[in-house]
C-alpha positions in Angstrom: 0.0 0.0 0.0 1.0 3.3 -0.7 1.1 6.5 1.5 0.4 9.3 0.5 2.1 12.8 2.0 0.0 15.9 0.6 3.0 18.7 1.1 2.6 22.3 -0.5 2.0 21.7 -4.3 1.9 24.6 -6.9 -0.1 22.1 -9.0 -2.7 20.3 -6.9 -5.2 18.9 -9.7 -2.6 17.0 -11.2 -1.1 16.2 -8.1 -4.3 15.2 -6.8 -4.7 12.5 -10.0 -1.4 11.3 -9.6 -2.2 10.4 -5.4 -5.5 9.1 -6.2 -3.5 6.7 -9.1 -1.2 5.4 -6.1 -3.8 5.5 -3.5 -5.7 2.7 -5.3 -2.3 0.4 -6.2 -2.5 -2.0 -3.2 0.2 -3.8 -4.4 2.8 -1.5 -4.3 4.4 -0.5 -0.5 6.2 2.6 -0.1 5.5 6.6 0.4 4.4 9.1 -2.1 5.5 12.4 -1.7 3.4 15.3 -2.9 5.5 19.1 -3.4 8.4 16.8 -1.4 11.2 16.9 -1.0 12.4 20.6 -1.5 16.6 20.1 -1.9 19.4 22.5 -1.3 21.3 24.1 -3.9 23.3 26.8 -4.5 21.1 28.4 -6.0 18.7 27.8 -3.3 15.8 25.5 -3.0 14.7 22.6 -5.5 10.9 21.6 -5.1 10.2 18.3 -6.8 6.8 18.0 -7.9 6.3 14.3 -6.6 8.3 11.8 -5.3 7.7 7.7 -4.7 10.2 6.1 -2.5 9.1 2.1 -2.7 11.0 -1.0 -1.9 9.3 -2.4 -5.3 10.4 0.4 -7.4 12.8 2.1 -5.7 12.8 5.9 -6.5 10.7 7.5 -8.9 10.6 11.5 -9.6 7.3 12.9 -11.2 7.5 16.2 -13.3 4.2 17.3 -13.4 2.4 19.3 -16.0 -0.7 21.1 -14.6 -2.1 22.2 -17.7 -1.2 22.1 -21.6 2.3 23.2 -21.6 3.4 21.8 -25.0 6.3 24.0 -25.1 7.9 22.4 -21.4 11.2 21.5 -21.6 11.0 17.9 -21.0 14.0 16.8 -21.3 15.9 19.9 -18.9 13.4 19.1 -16.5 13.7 15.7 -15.9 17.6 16.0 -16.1 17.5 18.7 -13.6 15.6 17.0 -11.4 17.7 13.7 -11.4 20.9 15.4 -10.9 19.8 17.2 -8.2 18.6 13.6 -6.3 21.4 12.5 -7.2 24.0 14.8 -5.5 21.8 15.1 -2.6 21.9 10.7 -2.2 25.6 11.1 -3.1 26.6 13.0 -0.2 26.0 10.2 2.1 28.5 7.6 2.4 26.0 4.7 3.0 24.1 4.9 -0.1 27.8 5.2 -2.8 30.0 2.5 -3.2 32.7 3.1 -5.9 32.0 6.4 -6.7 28.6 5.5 -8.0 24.9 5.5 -6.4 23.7 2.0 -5.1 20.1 3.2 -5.3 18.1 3.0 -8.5 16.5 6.5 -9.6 13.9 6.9 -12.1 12.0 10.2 -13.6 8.8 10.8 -15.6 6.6 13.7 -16.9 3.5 13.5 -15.7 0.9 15.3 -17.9 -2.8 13.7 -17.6 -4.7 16.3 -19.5 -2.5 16.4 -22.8 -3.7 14.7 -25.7 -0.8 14.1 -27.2 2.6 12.3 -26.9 5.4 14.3 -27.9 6.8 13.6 -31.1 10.8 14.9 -30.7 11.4 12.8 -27.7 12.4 9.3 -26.8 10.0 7.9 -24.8 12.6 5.2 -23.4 14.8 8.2 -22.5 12.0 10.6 -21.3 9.1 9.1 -20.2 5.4 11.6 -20.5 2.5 9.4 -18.6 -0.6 10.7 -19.5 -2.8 7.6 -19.0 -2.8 5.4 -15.8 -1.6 2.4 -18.3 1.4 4.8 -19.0 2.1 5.1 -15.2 1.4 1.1 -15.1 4.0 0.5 -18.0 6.3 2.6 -16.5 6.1 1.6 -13.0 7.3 -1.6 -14.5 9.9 -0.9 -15.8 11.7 0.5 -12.7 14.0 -1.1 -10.5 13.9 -1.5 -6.3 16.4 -1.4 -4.1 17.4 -3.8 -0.9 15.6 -3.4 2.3 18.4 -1.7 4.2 18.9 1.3 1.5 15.0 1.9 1.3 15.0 2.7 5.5 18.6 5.2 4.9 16.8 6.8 1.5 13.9 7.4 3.6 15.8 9.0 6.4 17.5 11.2 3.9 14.7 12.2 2.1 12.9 13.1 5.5 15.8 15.4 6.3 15.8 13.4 9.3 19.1 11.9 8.7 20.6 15.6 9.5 19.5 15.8 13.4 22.5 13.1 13.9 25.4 14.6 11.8 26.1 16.9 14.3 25.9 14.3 17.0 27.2 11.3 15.1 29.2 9.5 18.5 32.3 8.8 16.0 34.5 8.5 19.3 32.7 5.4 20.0 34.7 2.3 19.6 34.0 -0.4 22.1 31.1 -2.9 19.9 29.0 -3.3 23.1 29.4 -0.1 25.4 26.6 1.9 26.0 27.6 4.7 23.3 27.6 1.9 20.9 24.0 0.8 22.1 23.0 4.5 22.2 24.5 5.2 18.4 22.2 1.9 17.0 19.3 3.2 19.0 19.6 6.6 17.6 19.7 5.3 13.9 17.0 3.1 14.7 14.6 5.9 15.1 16.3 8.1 11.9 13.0 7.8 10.0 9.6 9.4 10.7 7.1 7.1 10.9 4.1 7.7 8.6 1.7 9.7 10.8 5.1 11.5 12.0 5.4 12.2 8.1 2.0 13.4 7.6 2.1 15.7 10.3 5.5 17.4 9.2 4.3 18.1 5.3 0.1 18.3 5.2 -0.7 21.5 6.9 -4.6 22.9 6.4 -6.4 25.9 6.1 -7.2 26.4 9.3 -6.5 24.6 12.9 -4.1 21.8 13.0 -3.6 19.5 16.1 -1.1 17.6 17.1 -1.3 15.2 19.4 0.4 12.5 21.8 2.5 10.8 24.2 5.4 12.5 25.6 8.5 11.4 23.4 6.4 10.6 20.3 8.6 13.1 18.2 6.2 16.4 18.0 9.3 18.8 18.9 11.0 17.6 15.9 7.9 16.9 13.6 7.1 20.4 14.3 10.9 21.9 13.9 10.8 19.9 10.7 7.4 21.4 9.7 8.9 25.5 10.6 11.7 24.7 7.6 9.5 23.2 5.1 6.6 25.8 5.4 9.7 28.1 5.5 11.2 26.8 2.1 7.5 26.9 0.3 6.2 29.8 1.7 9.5 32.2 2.4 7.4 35.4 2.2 4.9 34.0 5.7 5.6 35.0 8.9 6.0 32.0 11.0 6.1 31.9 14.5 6.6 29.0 16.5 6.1 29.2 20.8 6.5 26.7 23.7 6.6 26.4 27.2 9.9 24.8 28.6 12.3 27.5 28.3 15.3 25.4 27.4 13.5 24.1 24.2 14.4 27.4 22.8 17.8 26.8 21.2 16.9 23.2 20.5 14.2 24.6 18.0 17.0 27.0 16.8 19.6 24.2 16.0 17.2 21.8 14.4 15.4 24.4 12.2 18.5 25.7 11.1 19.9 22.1 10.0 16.6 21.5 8.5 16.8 24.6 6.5 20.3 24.2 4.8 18.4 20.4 3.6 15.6 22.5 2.0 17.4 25.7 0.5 20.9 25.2 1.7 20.8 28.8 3.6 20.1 29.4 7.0 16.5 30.5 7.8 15.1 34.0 7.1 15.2 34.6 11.5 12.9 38.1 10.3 10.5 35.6 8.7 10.7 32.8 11.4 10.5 33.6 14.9 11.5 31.2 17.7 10.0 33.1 20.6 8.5 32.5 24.0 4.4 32.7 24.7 4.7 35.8 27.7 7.6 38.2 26.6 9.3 41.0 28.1 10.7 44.2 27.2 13.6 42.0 27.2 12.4 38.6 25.7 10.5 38.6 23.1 7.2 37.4 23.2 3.9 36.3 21.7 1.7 38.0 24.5 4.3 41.3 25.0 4.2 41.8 21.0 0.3 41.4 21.0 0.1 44.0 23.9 2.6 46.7 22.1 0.9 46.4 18.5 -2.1 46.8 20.1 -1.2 49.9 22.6 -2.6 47.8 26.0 -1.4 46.9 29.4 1.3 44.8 29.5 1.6 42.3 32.7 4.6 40.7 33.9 4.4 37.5 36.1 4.3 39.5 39.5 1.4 42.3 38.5 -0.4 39.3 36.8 0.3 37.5 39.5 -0.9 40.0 42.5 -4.6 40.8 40.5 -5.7 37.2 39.9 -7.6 35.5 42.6 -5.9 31.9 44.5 -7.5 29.7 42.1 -6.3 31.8 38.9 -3.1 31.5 37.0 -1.2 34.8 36.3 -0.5 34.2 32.8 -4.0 33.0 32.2 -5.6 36.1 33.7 -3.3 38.0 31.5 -4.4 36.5 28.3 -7.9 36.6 29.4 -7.6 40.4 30.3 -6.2 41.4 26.7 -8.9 39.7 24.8 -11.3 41.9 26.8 -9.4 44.4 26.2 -9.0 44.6 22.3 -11.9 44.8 20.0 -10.3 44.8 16.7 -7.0 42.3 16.4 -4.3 42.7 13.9 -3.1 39.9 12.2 0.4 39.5 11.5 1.1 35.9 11.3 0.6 33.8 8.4 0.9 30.6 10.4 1.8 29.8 14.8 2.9 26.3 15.7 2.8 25.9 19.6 4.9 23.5 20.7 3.4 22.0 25.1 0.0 23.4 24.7 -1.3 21.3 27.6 0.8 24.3 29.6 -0.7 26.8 28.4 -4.0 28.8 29.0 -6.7 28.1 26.7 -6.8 31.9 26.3 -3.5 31.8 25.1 -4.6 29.9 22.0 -7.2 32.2 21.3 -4.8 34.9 21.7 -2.8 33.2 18.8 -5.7 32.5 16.9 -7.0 36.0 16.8 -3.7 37.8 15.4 -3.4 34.9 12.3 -4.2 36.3 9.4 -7.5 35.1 7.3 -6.6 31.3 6.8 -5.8 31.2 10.7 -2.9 28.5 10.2 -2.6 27.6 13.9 -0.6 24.5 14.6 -1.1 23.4 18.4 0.7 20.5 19.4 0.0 19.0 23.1 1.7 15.9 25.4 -0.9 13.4 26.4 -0.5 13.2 30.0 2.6 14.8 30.3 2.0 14.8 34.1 -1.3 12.1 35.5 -3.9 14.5 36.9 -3.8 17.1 34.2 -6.9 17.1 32.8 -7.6 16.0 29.3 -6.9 19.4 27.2 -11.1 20.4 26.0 -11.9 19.8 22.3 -11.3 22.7 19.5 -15.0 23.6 19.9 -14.6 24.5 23.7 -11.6 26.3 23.2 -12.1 28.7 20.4 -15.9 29.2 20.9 -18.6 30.1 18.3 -19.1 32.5 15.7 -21.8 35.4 15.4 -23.8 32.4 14.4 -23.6 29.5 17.7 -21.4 27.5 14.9 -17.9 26.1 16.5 -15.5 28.6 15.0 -12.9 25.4 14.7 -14.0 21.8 14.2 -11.6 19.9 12.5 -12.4 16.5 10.3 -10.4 14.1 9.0 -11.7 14.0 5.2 -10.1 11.2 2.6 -7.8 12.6 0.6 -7.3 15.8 2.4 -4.5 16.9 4.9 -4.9 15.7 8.0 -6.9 18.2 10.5 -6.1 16.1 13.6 -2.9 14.4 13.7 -2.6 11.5 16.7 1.1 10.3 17.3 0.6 6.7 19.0 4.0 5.7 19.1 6.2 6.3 21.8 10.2 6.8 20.4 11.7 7.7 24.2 10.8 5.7 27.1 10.8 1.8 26.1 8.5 -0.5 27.1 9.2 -1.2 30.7 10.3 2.0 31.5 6.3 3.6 30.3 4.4 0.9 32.0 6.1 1.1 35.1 5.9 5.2 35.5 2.1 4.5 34.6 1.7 1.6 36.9 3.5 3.5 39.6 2.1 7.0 39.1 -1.6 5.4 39.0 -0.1 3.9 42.6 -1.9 0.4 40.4 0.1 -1.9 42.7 0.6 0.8 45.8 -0.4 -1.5 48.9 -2.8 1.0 50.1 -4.9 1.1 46.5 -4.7 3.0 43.2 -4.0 6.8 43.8 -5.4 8.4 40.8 -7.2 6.9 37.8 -8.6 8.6 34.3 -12.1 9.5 34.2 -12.1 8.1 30.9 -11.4 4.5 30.3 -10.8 4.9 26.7 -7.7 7.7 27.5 -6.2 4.2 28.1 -6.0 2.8 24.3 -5.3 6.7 23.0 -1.8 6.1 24.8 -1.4 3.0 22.9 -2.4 0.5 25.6 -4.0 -3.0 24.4 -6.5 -4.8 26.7 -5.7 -8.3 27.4 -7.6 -9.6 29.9 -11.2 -7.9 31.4 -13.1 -5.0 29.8 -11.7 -1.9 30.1 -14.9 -0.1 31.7 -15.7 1.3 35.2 -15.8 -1.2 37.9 -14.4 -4.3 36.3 -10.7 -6.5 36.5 -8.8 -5.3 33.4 -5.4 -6.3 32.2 -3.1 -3.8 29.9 -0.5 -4.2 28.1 1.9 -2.4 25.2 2.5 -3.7 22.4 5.3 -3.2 19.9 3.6 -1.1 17.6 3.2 1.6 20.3 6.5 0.4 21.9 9.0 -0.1 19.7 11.1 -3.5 20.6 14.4 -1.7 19.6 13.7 0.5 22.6 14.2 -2.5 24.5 16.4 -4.5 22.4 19.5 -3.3 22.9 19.8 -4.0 26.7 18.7 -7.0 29.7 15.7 -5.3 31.6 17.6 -5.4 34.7 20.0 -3.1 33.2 17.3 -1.0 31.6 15.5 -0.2 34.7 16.7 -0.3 37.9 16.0 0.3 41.5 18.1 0.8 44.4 17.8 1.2 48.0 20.5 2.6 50.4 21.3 3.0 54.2 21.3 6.7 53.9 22.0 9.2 52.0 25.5 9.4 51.7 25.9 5.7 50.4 23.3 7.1 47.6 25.3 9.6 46.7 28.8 7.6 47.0 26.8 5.5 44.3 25.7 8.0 41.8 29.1 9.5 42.1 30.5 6.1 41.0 28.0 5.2 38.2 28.1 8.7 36.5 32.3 8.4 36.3 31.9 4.9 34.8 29.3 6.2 32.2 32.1 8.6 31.3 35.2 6.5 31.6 34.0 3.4 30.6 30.4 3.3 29.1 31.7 6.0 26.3 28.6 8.4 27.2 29.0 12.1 27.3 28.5 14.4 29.9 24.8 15.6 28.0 23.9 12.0 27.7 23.4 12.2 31.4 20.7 14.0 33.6 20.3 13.6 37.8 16.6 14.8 38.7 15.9 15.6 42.4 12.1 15.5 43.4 11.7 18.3 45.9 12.4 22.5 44.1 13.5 24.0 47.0 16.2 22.0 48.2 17.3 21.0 45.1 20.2 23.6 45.3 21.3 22.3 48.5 21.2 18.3 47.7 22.9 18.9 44.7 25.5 20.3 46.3 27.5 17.4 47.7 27.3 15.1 44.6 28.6 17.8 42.8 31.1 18.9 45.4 32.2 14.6 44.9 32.1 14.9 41.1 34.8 18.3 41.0 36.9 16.1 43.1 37.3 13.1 40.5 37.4 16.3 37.5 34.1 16.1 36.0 32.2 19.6 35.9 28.4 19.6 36.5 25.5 22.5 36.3 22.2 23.2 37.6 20.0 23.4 34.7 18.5 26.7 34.4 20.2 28.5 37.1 24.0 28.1 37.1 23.8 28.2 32.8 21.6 30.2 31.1 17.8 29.9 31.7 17.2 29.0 27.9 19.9 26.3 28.3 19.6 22.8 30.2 22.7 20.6 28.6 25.9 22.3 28.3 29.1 20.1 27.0 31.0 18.0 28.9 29.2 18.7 31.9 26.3 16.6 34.1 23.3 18.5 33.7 21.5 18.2 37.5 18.1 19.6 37.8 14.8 19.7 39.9 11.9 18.1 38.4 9.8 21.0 36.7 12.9 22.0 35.0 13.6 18.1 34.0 10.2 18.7 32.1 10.7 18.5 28.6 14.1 17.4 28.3 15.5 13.9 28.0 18.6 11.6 28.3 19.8 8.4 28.0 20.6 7.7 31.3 19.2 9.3 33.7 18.9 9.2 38.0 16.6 10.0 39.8 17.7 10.6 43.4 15.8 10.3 46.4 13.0 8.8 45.2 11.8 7.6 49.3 9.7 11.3 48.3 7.4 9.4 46.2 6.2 6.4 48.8 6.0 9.1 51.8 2.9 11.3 52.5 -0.3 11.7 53.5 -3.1 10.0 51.1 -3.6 13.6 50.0 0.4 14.4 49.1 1.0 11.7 47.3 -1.0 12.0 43.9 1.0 15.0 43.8 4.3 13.0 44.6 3.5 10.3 42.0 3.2 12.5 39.1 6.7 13.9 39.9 8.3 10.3 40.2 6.0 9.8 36.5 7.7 13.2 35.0 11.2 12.0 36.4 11.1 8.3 34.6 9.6 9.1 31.5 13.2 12.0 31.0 14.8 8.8 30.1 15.6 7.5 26.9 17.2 4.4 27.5 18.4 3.4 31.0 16.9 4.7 34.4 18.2 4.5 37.7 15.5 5.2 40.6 17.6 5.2 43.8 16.9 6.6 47.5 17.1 5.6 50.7 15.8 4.2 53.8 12.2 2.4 54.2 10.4 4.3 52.0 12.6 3.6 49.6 12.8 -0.3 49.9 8.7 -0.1 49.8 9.2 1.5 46.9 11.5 -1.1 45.6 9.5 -3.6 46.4 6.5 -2.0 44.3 8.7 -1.6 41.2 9.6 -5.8 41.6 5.5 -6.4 41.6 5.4 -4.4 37.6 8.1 -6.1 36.6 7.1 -9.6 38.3 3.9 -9.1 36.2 6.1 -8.5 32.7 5.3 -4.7 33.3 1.2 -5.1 32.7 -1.3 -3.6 34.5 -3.6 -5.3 36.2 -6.6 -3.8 38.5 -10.0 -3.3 38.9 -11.2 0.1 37.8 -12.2 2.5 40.3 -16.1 3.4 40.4 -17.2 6.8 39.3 -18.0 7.7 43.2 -14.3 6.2 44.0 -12.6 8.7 41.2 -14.5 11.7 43.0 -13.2 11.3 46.3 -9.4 10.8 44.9 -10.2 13.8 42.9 -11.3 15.6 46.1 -8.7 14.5 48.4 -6.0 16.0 45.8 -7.8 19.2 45.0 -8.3 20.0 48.7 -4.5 19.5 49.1 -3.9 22.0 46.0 -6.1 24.7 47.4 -4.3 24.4 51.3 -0.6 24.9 49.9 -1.7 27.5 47.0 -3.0 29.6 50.0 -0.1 28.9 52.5 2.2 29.2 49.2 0.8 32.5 48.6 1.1 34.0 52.1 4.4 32.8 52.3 5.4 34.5 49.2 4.3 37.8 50.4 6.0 37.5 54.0 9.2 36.6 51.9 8.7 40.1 49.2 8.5 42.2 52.7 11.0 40.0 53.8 13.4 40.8 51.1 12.2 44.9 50.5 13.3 45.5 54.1 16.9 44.2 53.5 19.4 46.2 51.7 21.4 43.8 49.9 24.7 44.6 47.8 25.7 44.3 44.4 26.3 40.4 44.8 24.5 38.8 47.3 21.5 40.5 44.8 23.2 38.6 42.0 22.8 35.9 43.9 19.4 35.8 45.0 18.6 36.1 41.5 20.2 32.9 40.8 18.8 31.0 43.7 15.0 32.2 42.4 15.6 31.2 38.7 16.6 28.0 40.0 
């Protein structure tokens, strides 16, 4: 079967005929590529009008004619485009051997309303199909390739192949150490998968959303989908947003290698803006722009934050006041990808929506359950309200043969199989001794997050049994290492021991696994000590010569890895980054507690173990810890499904009310403490460097 991308096509009957041909040919696997790829030249960028990459065929390149254009230089065109394939393929090693491309390239003209075959040409040199039996004679005629150059063709036509140049791990040279492992992992995952692909190059009129687990590949799906609306639209202003800080120059660095694939130039940085959702007079932002362009009130975090009410966020009363505020929006943007919108305030989306110009291209892309008791983001309906009419100003369909309006990544490419079922299984509390902890409302959210019932139904108050499967869990991400060695978790005496152990493991990663320093990140689960815990592992680290940084606080706040250095952070900054091996320190936090705390402590220890991208170490101390231990050994006992009886609607209230009743006590002590800290501080005269200071501490 053939899959059809619909990319940005200048010709989109014919392009249309051509899909629909390839659409019905069941017998043929492989991807076809509409307005894709777009290669880089130095001339700039190349747009081929259709590409098929199948293991049958191998590679086929379709001219296309929209109309009657008896005059097109057939033969230029399809030289043109052939050569410039070809020195694209050429540049990677993989796909040459003696001098000469090991994958077989073909190239037609495509022209299904002439009437006429030209006369000057050889047909056998320069194919025109104008009838499907053309397209079937032809089709024939071409040549595959083996398995194992279709999978590196795809990756390079995907531009994919380009995120691991710059991080190709050529120091590794031990077969079996953990850099190898991490090197085969990495090129395992070098291709999109289909609905990855669709979501990159099919973008609608209208809303677009984007949807999935954490680690399913939207960050670079949507990085991907910045340099190719970039390359086919360079007069649009583009804007893309997010909420995790340090995601910042990760969109920069993958754009900009994205870009040089499509027009071999770095991006146009006045037509593409990488830029945060608030703003300052000192940041740029989505919200401080909107404010500026249209002359209102603009609220940092501590006015928002002293007018909104203990059950209000600051940044959500901000948005909320500036659509109040402004009756007539201009519209600047031709299209806004937002990049964690389960963080952000539905207002901010409207915000977004309302200064898009009249197509309103607004890409929102949201995590899934990034954290367990967020609740399930409201349909497009809810959030962007009606029309002058009651009519949903956004409802999106999903219509045959049109670009996909809602986009639903299923596969997770980060956290392996036992590492997702147990921070599931253990942030649910599904084998906690004193019963589950939390539960969706929604059975169903269940199978969205790709998990299969094998046992039971999967309905309120009955046994159910779940399980992943490998097309929602890759086995590579599982593959390459024994389970024991995958996950892992340790109890100590005390503290120190903990800490003599980390110490330990992190200097063998270095010295003798062949990881880097940003291959490694320690997580602590409690903000305001962090700082202080931190302190003596690091302290242990200088000793032995290996430099370490709190994310966010000691670098800069947009930056969370820095080389050759151990990235140690508390567990809201963790959020959104990952690592292939990462700690998780003192994780006795997460069994202590009253009934109330721990939902709260659960979906920490859930954020912490789903940062990892191939080994995880949960380590802590005392008996909390060993409890904890000994919950971990019941998941894996049970091949890591999950097995329990699902709580009653009256049973999901009162866990719902215990946790919501906690929220509300520390929001108002957090608040009054707050305030008694400000006085605190305005009484103080502080110099030059201990204010320095403070600042650092509070961005931590």
């Amino acid at each position: 079967m053939v899959n059809v991308i619909r990319g940005s096509s200048a010709k989109p009957v014919s392009s249309q005929r051509l899909a629909k041909y390839f659409e019905e040919r069941t017998d043929i696997e492989g991807t076809l590529y509409i307005g894709y790829p777009i290669i880089g030249t130095p001339q700039g960028g190349y747009q081929i009008d259709a590409l098929l990459v199948s293991r049958q065929q191998g590679i086929i390149i379709f001219n296309i004619d929209e109309g009657k254009n008896y005059d097109l230089d057939i033969e230029g065109t399809q030289d043109e485009s052939i050569t410039k394939l070809e020195a694209k393929l050429l540049s990677y090693k993989e796909l040459v051997q003696k001098r000469k491309l090991i994958v077989n390239i073909s190239v037609a003209t495509y022209a299904p309303i002439w009437n006429n075959y030209p006369e000057a040409i050889n047909p056998e040199e320069y194919p025109v199909l104008i009838k499907d039996k053309d397209i079937d004679d032809f089709i024939k005629k071409c040549q595959g390739n083996d398995s194992e150059y279709f999978e590196k063709v795809n990756s390079v036509i995907q531009a994919v192949t380009t995120i691991r140049k710059k991080d190709a791990r050529s120091y590794v040279v031990k077969p079996d150490s953990r850099g190898a492992k991490l090197k085969k992992l990495e090129d395992s995952i070098a291709n999109l998968d289909e609905t990855q692909n669709k979501a990159v190059l099919e973008t609608t009129k209208g809303v677009q959303r984007i949807r999935g687990l954490a680690g399913s590949g939207k960050t670079i799906v949507l990085a991907l989908k910045v340099a190719y609306l970039h390359a086919t639209h360079p007069d649009w202003n583009i804007a893309v947003t997010f909420y995790t800080r340090s995601l910042k120059d990760q969109y920069k660095d993958l754009i900009t290698r994205f870009s040089y694939e499509h027009k071999n130039s770095e991006p146009d940085w006045e037509k593409v803006k990488i830029i945060h959702a608030w703003g300052s007079p000192k940041i740029e932002g989505i919200y401080y722009e909107l404010c500026k362009r249209h002359n209102i009130e603009y609220l940092d975090f501590s006015q928002a934050d002293n007018l909104t009410y203990s059950h209000e966020e600051p940044f959500d009363f901000a948005c909320q006041k500036a659509l109040r505020e402004i009756k007539n929006f201009h519209q600047y943007y031709d299209v806004i990808l937002i990049d964690e919108a389960q963080d952000f305030p539905q207002d901010f989306l409207r915000l977004c929506y309302e200064i898009l110009k009249d197509d309103k291209r607004l890409v929102y892309a949201y995590d899934e359950l990034q954290s367990l008791n967020s609740k399930v983001m409201d349909s497009p309906e809810v959030i962007f309200g009606n029309d002058n009419h009651g009519n949903p100003r956004v409802k999106l369909e999903n219509l045959p043969s049109e670009p996909q309006q809602d986009v639903v990544l299923n596969t997770c490419y980060r956290n392996s199989r036992p590492i997702l079922s147990s921070a599931h299984a253990l942030g649910f509390g599904v084998y906690y001794p004193k019963g589950i902890i939390q539960m969706f409302d929604n059975p169903q959210l269940w199978q969205d997050i790709g998990y299969e019932v094998e046992e039971g139904e999967l309905k309120s108050g009955e046994f159910v049994k779940l399980i992943r499967t490998s097309k929602t869990s890759p086995k590579f991400l599982e593959d390459h290492s024994s389970i024991d060695d995958i996950i892992n978790f340790k109890s100590f005496d005390n503290n120190q021991e903990q800490l003599e152990w980390l110490v330990e493991q992190i200097e063998k990663n270095l010295n003798e696994d062949e990881l880097r320093c940003q291959d490694i990140m320690v997580i602590h689960p409690i903000p305001k000590n962090a700082r202080n815990v931190f302190g003596k592992a690091r302290e242990m680290l200088f000793t032995k010569n290996i430099n370490s940084h709190l994310a966010g606080s000691t670098s800069s706040p947009d930056e969370f890895f820095q080389e050759n250095s151990i990235a140690f952070t508390q567990i809201y900054r963790a959020k959104g980054n990952e690592a292939a091996m990462v700690y998780f320190i003192n994780a006795q936090e997460g069994f202590s507690g009253s009934p109330s705390e721990i939902a709260s402590k659960r979906n920490i220890l859930f954020t912490a173990m789903t940062r990892s991208k191939a080994w995880l170490r949960v380590i802590g101390y005392g008996a909390n810890m060993q409890a904890l231990e000994t919950e971990f050994q019941e998941i894996k006992s049970r091949n890591f499904a999950l097995e329990f009886t699902y709580p009653t609607p009256e049973e999901l209230q009162q866990m719902k009310k215990v946790y919501r009743d906690t929220l509300n006590t520390k929001r108002y002590k957090n608040d009054r403490e707050k305030q008694e800290l400000i006085a605190k501080l305005k009484s103080i005269e502080f110099s030059s460097d201990e204010k320095n200071e403070i600042i650092k501490i509070f961005q931590e």
